[in-house]
C-alpha positions in Angstrom: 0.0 0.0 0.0 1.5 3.4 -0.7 0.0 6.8 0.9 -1.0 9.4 -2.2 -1.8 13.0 -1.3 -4.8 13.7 -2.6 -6.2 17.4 -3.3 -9.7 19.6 -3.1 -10.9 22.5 -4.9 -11.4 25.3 -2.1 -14.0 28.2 -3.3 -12.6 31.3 -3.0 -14.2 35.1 -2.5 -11.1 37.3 -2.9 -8.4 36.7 -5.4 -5.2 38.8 -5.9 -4.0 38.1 -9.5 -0.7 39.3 -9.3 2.4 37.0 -9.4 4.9 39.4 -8.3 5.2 40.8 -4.9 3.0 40.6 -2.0 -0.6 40.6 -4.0 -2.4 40.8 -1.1 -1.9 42.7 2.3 -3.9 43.6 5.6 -2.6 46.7 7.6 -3.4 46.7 11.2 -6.8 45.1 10.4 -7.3 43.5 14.1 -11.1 43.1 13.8 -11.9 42.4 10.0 -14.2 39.6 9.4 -14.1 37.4 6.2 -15.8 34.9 8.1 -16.7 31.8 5.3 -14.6 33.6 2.8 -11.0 32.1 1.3 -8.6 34.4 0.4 -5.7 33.6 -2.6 -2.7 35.8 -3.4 -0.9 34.8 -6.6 2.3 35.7 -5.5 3.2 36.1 -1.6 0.7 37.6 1.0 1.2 39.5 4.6 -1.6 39.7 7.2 -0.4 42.6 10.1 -2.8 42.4 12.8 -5.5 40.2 12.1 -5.6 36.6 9.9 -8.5 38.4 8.5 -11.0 35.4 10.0 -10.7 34.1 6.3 -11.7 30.3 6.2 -8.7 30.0 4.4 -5.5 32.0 3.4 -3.6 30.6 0.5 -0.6 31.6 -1.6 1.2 30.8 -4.6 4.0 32.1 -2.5 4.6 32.5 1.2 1.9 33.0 3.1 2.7 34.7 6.3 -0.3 34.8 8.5 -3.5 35.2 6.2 -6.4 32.8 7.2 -7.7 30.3 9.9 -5.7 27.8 8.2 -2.7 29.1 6.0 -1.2 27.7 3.2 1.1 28.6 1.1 2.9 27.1 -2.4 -0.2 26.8 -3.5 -1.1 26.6 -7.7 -1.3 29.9 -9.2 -5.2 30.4 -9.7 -5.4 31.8 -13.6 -7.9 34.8 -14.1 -11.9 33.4 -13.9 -13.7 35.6 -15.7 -11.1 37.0 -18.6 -13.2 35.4 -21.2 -16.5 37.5 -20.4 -14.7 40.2 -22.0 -15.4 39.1 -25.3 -19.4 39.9 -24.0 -18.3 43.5 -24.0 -20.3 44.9 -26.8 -18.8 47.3 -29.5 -18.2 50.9 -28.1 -20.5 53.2 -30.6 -19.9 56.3 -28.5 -18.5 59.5 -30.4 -17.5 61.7 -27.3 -17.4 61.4 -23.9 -19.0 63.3 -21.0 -16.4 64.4 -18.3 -17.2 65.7 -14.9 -15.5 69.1 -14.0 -14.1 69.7 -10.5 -14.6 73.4 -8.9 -13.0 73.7 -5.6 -14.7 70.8 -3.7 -17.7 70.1 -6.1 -18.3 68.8 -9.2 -20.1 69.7 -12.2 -20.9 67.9 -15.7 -21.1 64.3 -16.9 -24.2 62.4 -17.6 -26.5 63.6 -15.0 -28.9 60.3 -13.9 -31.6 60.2 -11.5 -35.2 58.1 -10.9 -36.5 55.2 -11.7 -34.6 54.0 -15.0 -35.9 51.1 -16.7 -33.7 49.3 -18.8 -33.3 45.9 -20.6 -30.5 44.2 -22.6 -27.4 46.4 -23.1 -27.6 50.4 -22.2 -24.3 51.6 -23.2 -23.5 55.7 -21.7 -21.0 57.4 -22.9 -18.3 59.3 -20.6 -19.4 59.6 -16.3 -22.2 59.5 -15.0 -23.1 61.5 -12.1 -26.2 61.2 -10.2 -28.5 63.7 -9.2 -30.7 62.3 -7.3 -31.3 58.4 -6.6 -31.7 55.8 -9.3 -33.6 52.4 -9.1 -32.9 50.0 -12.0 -36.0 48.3 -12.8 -35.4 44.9 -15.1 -37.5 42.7 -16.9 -37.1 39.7 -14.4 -33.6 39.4 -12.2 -32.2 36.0 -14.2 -31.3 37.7 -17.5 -31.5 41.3 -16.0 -29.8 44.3 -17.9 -26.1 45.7 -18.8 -24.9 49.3 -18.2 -21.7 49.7 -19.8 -20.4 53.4 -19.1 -17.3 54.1 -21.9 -14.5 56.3 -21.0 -16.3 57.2 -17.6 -16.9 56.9 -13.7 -19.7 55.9 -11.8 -20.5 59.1 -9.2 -22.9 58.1 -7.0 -22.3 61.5 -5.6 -24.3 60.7 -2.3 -27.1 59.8 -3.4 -28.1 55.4 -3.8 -28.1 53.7 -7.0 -29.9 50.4 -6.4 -31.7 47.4 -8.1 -35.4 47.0 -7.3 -37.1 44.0 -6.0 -36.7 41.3 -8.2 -34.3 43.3 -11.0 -30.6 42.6 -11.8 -27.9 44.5 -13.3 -23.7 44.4 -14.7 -22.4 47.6 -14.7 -19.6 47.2 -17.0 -16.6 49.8 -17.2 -14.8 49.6 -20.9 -13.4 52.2 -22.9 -9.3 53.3 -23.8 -7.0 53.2 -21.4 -5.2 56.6 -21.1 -6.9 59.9 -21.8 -7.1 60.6 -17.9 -10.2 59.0 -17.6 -11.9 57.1 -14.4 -13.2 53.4 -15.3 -14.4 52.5 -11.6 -17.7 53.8 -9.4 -16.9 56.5 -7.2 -18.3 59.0 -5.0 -17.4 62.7 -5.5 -19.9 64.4 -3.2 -18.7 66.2 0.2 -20.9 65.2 2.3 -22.4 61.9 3.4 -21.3 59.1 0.8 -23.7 57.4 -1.8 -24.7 53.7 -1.6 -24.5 51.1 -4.4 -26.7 48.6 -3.8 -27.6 45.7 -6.9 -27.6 42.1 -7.4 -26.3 40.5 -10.2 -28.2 38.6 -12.8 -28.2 34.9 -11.6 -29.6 33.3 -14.6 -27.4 31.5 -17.2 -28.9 33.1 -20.1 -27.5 36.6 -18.5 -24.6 38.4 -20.6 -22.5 38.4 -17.6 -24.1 35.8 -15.7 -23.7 36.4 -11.6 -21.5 39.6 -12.3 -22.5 42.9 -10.8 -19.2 45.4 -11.2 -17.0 44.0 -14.3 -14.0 46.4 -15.5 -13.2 45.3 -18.9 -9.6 43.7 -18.3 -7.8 45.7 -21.2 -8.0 48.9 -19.3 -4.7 49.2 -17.6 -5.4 52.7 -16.3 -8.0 54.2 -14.3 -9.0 51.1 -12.7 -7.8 51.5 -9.2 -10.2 51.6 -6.1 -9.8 53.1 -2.4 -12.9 52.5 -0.5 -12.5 54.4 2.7 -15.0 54.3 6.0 -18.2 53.2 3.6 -17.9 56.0 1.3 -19.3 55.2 -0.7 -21.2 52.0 0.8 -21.4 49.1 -0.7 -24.0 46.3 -0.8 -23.3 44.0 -3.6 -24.7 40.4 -4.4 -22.6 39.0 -7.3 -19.0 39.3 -8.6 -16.9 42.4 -8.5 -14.2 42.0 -11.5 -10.9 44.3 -11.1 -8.2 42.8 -12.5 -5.7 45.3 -12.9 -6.4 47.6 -9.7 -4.6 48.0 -6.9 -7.5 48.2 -4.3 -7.1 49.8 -1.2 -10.3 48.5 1.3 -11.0 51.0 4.8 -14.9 49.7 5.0 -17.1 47.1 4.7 -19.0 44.8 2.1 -22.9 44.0 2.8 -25.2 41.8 0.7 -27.7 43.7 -1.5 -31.2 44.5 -0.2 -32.5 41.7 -2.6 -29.4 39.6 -3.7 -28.1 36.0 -2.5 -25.2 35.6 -0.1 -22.5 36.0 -2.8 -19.4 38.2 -2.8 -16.8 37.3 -4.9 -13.8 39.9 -5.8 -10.9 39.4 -8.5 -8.2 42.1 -8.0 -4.6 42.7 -9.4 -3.5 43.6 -5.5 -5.5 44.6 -2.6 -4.4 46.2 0.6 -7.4 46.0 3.4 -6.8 48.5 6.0 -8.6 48.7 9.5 -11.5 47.3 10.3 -12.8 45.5 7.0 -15.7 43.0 6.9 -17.0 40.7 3.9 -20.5 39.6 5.0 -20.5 36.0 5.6 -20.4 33.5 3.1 -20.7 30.4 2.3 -17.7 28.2 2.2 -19.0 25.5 -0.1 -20.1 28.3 -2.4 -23.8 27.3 -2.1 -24.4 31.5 -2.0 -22.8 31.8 -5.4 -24.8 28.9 -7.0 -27.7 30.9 -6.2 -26.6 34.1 -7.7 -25.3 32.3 -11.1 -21.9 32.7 -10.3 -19.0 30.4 -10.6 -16.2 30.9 -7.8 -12.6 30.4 -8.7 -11.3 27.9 -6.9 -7.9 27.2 -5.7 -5.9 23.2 -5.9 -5.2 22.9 -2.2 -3.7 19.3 -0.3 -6.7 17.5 1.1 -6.0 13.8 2.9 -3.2 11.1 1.8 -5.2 8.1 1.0 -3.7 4.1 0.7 -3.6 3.2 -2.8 -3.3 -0.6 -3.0 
């Protein structure tokens, strides 16, 4: 009889893509909760302060303290959702809309507001700023609808962008990388931050099938996040695609109003600062399943087993 190692696919919620360097950090996080959620650094990852409560940290490289149980030399996970970007439809836009900074407010863009139906692809061209709160209303929340905003930012600008009772959404950020322009949702106001709050579409028929934030992976510039203290807040059922930001994380992640239990985010790296909480999950990715979402999952040792 010999003794063969054996191996299991372990779901994971946050992915750092980058196989250089430390591709995913925690700063004097002592009481951040990722309770359920896996955690995978393609290169090397540091946890100061706090393992992060992570089900599991893994690493292609060393893993020095991520995660309830840590592992590291782990196979590099390859990038899940590059191929949606083919699904990016054809960018007919002419010009682009910019915001306008004066002093400490802003001015321009696409100005959105109210209840916005929409259905199949809405494609806006340059930021868009709200003015007032927007509910997407959708035909059903399986196939849902697509906002793809070229060349711009998503302002929330304190107000609430959200999805209504059984409607789904992808917002989808493509455009040209250069030019100075934002391809990420923000929130210029200066007072009390926005809130983005949509599910993804869970069906299979669905363009971006259990996707709710996907930044089309040939920008290389523009695309980084810092989320600070819930500003703007965030309450997201689906996956949140970033693969070549640097995201910096000072807040937390809740579930949509309306959505399943599923939070999945791809990065290039993240930092997570403070105290910085992913809802719970499910570990066996059950949450996902029922938002139409496929988790990446990472090739990690399970039990040797006699072979005779």
């Amino acid at each position: 009889a010999i003794a063969q190692q054996t191996t299991v696919q372990q779901p994971i919620c946050l992915l750092a893509l980058s196989t250089t360097g430390t591709a995913l950090r925690t700063n004097g996080a002592p009481n951040s909760d990722f309770t359920g959620c896996s955690v995978m650094s393609d290169s090397a990852s540091t946890c100061n302060g706090s393992n992060l409560k992570a089900n599991y940290g893994l690493a292609a490289g060393t893993n020095n303290g991520c995660g309830n149980k840590q592992k590291s030399n782990i196979p590099v996970v390859p990038d899940p959702y590059l191929a949606m970007a083919a699904k990016i439809p054809a960018n007919t836009c002419g010009s682009y809309q910019q915001e306008t900074k004066h002093g400490s407010t802003y001015s321009g863009g696409i100005s959105w507001s109210g209840s916005q139906p929409l259905s199949g692809t809405t494609q806006m061209c340059g930021d868009v700023r709200l003015t007032g709160n927007v509910v997407i209303n959708t035909p059903d929340n399986t196939t849902g609808a697509v906002l793809v905003i070229e060349n711009g930012q998503l302002d929330l600008n304190g107000f609430t962008l959200s999805t209504s009772n059984g409607s789904a959404v992808t917002i989808v950020f493509s455009g040209t990388t250069g030019g100075g322009y934002t391809h990420a949702p923000t929130d210029n106001s200066t007072g009390q931050g926005g809130t983005l709050n949509i599910q993804a579409p869970s069906g299979s028929s669905a363009l971006f099938p259990g996707m709710a934030i996907y930044q089309d992976p040939n920008l290389t510039t523009g695309v980084d996040i810092t989320y600070k203290g819930n500003n703007p807040q965030l309450l997201i059922s689906g996956g949140v695609y970033l693969p070549h930001a640097n995201v910096q994380i000072s807040g937390n992640v809740a579930k949509s109003t309306n959505g399943a239990d599923c939070f999945v985010m791809i990065t290039n790296t993240v930092l997570i600062n403070g105290t910085s909480n992913i809802y719970q999950q499910t570990p066996d990715g059950s949450g996902c399943k029922l938002a139409g979402l496929n988790m990446p999952s990472a090739t990690i040792p399970g039990r040797a087993k006699l072979v005779f």
